[in-house]
C-alpha positions in Angstrom: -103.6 24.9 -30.7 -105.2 25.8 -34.0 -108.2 28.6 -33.3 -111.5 27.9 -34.8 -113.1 30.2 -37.1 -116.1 28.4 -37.7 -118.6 26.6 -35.3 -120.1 23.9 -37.8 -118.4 21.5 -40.7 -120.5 22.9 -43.6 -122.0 20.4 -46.4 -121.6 20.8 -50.1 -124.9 21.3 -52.4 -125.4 18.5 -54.5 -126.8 20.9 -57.1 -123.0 21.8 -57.0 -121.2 25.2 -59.1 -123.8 26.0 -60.8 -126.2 26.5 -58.5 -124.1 28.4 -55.6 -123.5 30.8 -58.6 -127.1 31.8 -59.1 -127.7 31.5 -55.5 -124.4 34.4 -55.4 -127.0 36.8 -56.8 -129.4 37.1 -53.4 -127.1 37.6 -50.4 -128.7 38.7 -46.9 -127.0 40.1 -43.8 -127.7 38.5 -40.7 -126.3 39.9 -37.4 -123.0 39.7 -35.8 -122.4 37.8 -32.7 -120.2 38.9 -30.0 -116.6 37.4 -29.7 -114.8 36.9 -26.5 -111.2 38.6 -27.1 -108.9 39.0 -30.1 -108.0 35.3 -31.1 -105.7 35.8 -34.3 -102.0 37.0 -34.0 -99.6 36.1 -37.1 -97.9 36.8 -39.9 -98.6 36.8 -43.4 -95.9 34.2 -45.4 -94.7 35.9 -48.4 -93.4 34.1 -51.5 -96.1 31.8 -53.6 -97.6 35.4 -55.1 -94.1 35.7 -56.6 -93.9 35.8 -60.6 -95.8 35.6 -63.4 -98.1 32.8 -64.4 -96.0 31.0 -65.7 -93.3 31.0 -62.9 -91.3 27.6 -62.2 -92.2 26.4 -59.0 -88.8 26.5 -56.9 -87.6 28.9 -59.0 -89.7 32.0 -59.3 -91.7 31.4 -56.4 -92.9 29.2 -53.5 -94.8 28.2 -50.3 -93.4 28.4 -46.7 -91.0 26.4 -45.4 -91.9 24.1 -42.5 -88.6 25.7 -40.5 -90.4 29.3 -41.6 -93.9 28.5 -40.2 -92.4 26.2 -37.2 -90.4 29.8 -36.1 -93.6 31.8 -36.1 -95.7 29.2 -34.4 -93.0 29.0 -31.9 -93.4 32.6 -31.2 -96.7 32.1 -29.7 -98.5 32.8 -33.4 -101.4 31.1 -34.5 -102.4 32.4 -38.1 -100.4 32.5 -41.2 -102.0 35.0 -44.0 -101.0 33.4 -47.1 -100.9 34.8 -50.3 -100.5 33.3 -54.0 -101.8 34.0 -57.5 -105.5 33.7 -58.6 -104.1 33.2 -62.5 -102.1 30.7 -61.5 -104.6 28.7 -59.5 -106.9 29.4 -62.1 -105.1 29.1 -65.2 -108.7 30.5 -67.6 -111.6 32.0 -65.8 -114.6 30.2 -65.3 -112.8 26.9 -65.6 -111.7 24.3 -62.7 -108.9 25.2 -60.7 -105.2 23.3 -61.7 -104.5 20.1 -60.0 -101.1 20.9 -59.8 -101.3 24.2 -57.6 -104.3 23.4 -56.0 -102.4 20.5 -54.3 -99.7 23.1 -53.4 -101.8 25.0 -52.4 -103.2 22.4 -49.5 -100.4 21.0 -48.6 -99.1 24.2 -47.5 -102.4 24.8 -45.7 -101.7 21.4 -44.2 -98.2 22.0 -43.3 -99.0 25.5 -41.6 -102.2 23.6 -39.4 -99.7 20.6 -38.6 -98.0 23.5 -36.1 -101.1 24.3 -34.6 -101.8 27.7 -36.7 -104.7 28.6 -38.3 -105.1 30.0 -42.5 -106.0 33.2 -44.0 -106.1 32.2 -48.2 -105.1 35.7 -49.8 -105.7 35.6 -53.7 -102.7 38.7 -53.6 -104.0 40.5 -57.2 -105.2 43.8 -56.5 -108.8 43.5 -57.8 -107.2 41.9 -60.6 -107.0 38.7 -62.9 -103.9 39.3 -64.4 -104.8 42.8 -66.4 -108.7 42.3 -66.2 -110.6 44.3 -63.6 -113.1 42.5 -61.2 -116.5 44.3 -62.8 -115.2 45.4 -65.9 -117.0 45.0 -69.2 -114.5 42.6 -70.5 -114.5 40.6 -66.5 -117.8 40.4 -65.6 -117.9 39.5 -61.2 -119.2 36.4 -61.8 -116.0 34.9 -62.5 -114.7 36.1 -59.2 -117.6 34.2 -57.5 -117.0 31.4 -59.8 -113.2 31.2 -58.3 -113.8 31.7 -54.8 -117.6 28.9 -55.5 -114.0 26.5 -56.5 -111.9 27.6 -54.4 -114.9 27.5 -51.0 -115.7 23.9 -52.0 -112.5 22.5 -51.6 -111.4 23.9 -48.2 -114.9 23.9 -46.8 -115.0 21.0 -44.4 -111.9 23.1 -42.5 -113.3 25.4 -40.2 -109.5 26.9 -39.2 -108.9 28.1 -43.1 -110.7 31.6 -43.7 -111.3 33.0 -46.6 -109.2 36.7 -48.0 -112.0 37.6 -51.1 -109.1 40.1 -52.2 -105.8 41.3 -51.5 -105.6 45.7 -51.7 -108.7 46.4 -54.2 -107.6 49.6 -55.9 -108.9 51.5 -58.7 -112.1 50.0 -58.8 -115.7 52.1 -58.0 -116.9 51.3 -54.8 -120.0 50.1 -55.8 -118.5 47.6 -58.7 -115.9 45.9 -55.8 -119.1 46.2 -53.1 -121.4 43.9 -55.6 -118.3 41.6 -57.1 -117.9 40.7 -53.4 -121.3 40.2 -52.2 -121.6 37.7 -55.3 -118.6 36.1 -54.2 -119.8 36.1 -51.2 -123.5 34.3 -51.5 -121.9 32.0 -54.2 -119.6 30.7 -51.4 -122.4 30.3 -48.6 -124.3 28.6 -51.4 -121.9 25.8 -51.5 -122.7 25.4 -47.9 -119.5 26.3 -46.5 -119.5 28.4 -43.2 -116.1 29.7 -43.1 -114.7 32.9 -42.1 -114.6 35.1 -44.8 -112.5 38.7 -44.8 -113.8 41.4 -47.2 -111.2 44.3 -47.5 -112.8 47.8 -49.3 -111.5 49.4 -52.1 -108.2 52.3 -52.6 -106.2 49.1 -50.9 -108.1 49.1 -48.2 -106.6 51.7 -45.8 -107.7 52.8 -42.4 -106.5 56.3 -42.6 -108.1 57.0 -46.2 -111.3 54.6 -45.4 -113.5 58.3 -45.4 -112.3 59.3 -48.4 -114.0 59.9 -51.7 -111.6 58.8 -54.3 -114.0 56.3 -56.3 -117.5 56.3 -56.3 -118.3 56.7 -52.5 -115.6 56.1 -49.3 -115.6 52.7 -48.0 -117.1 54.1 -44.3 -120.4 54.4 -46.7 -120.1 51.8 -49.2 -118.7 49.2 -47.2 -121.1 48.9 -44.4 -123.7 47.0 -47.4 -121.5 44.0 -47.2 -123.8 40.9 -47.3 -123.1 37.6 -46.0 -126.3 34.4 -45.3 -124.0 33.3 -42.7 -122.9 36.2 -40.7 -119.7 35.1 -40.4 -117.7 37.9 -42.1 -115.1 40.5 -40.8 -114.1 43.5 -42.6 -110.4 43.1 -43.7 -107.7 47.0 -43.7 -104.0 47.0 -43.7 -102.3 49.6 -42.6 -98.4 51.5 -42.1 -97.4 53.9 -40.9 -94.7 55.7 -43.4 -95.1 59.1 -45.2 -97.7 57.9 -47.4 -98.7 54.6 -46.2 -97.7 52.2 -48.7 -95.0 50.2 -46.5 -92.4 51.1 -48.7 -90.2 53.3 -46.5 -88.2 52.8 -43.5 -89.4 55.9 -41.0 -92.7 56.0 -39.3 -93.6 59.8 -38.9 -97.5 58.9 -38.8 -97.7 56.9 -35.7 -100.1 59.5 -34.5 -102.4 59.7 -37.8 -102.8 56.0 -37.7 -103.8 55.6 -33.9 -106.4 58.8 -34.5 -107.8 56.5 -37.2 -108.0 53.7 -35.7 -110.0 55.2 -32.9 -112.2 56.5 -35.8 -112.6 53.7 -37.7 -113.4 51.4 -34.4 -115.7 54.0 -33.5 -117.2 53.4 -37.6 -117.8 49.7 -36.5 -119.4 50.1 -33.4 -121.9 52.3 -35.3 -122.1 49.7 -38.0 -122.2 46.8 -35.2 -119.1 45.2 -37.4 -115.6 43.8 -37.2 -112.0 43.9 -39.0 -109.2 42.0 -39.2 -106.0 44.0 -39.9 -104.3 41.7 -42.8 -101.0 43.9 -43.3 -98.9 46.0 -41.3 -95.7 46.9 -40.4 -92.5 48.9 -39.9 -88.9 48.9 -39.7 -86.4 48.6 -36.4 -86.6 52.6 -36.7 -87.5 53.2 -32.6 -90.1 55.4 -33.9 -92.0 52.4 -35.9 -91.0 49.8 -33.2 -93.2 52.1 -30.2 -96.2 52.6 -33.3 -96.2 48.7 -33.6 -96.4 48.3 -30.1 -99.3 51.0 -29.9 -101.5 49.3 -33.2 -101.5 45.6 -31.8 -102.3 46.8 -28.5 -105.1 49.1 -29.2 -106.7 46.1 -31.4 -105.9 44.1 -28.1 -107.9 46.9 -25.8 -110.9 46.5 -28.5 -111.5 42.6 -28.8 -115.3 43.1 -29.6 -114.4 44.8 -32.7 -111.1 43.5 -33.6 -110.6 40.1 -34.2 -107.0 39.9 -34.6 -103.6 40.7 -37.5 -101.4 39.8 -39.6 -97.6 41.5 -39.9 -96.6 42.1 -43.3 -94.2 40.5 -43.7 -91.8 37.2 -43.7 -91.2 34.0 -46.2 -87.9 32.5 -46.7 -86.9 34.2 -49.9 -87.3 38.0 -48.5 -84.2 40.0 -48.5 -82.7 40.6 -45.6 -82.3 44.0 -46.0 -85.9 44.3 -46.2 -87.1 46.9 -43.7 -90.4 45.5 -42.8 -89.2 42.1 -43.1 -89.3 40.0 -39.8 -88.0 36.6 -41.0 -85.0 35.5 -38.6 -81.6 35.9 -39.6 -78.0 34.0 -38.5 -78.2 36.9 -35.7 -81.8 36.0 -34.1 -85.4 37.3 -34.2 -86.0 40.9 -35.6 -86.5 43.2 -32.9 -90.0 43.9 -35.1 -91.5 40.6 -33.4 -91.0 42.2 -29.6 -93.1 45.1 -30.5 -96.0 43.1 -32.1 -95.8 40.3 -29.4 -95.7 42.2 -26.8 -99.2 42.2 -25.6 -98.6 38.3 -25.3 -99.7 35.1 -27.3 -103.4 35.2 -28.7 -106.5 34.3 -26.9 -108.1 30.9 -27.4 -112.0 32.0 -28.0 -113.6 31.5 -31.5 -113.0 35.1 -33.3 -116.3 36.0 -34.9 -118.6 32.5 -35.4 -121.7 34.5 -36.6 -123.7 32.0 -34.9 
């Protein structure tokens, strides 16, 4: 069954672009709405962020396979987080999106919501187009709304596609990512689109350094100023739990680190009234990370009113096999990863957050 993330089929403005990105400028918050249980249990499908620009399709990168996303729906998933390249979408800023992707692009969405799973679009750059920081002199934020103004109008009649502003923000002051996305923001609600949209802080987004000072203000201040006309808007942190928290290493020795900040950082949204989506996170068959998987997914399932669901970093059908975090299948089976993270049991059916 493919999980709703929106309540209503949203109508474009005739006044079109141009208007939703003048109408980006004057975002207002409006309330949250209770949801009934966490809805959203999947994967994020890795492989179409591969490569340069001007990688060969086929060759240098791809979407999912239909066997890939069939496995993971089997598996009692229902969301695939799926990332690719904003340069490649959107070969010059400011300009219409290519044909030629952009129809990749949806028919991988279509092939993921013919097995009954829902879409998270991930633009996987970093606060990034290519070299050119989001809110820089030389990339002013209104081509970031300009994208995601494209990019809203297109899928905005699908109320199981939600929308990822921004994979892992870093280096970026708070309050430059905080108004980039808030235009982005407005400019898509100003198309008339009512999707779910997933807005991830800066210093990629971590739980464990979402207190911390490191550019301009910590996210627990500056990200609780997130606007959205709609209120349909959940606040997206990854997660590991290696040495350092990058996902890089096979050990997990911060198990505990990660659950005290969860506990904080849940604590953070019931203050805030808010909610978060946890779009990356992950471990290796070390015992130690399989029992803190086990422990993340199922405090998220004891906290349904503030978590709305995850996404395990990662699997796609070109990850190497000797990839610790990676839980694609291999000749021998399933990766004993997907016991840990499934074994609260297959995701509820209730709308996640409607803001209605």
């Amino acid at each position: 069954m493919v999980v709703r993330l929106a309540i209503k089929n949203p109508r474009l403005l005739t006044t079109g672009i141009a208007k939703a990105l003048v109408i980006s400028a004057c975002a207002f918050a409006v309330p949250y709405q209770a949801a009934a249980s966490v809805c959203l249990k999947g994967v994020n499908l890795s492989g179409a962020e591969y490569g340069d620009r001007d990688g060969v399709y086929g060759t240098n990168y791809r979407y999912p396979s239909e066997a890939t996303i069939r496995y993971f729906a089997d598996q009692g998933m229902n969301v695939v987080r799926l990332p690719f390249r904003w340069a490649r979408l959107q070969r010059v800023p400011g300009m219409p999106l290519d044909e030629q992707e952009l129809a990749r692009l949806k028919a991988s969405v279509d092939l993921i919501r013919a097995n009954g799973m829902s879409i998270v679009l991930d633009p996987h750059d970093f606060g990034y187009y290519e070299d050119r920081q989001i809110g820089s002199q030389d990339f002013p934020a209104r081509f970031f709304a300009d994208f995601w103004v494209r990019l809203a109008i297109e899928f905005s009649d699908q109320d199981d596609v939600a929308f990822g502003l921004m994979n892992e923000p870093y280096d970026i002051q708070n309050s430059v990512w905080l108004a980039a996305a808030n235009q982005a923001i407005a400019g898509i609600r100003a198309t008339g689109a009512e999707n779910l949209i997933l807005v991830p802080g800066t210093n990629w987004s971590g739980i464990t350094g979402w207190w911390l000072d490191m550019t301009g203000g910590p996210n627990a201040e500056v990200m609780a100023n997130v606007k959205d006309p709609a209120g349909n808007f959940a606040l997206e942190v990854h997660q590991y739990m290696d040495i350092d928290s990058s996902g890089t290493h096979e050990t997990c020795p911060n198990v505990a680190g990660v659950m005290d900040s969860m506990e904080r950082f849940t604590q953070w949204l019931d203050e805030i009234d808010g909610r978060a989506f946890l779009g990356e996170f992950g471990g290796s068959k070390d015992p130690e990370c399989l029992a803190g998987l086990e422990k993340m997914v199922g405090f998220m399932d004891a906290h349904p009113d503030r978590w709305i669901g995850w996404t395990y970093w990662a699997a796609g059908d070109w990850w190497p096999e000797s990839e610790g975090n990676n839980i694609q299948p291999t000749s021998s089976g399933d990766r004993p990863q997907l016991g840990s993270i499934m074994s609260s049991g297959r995701p509820g059916e209730p709308v996640c957050l409607t803001g209605y």
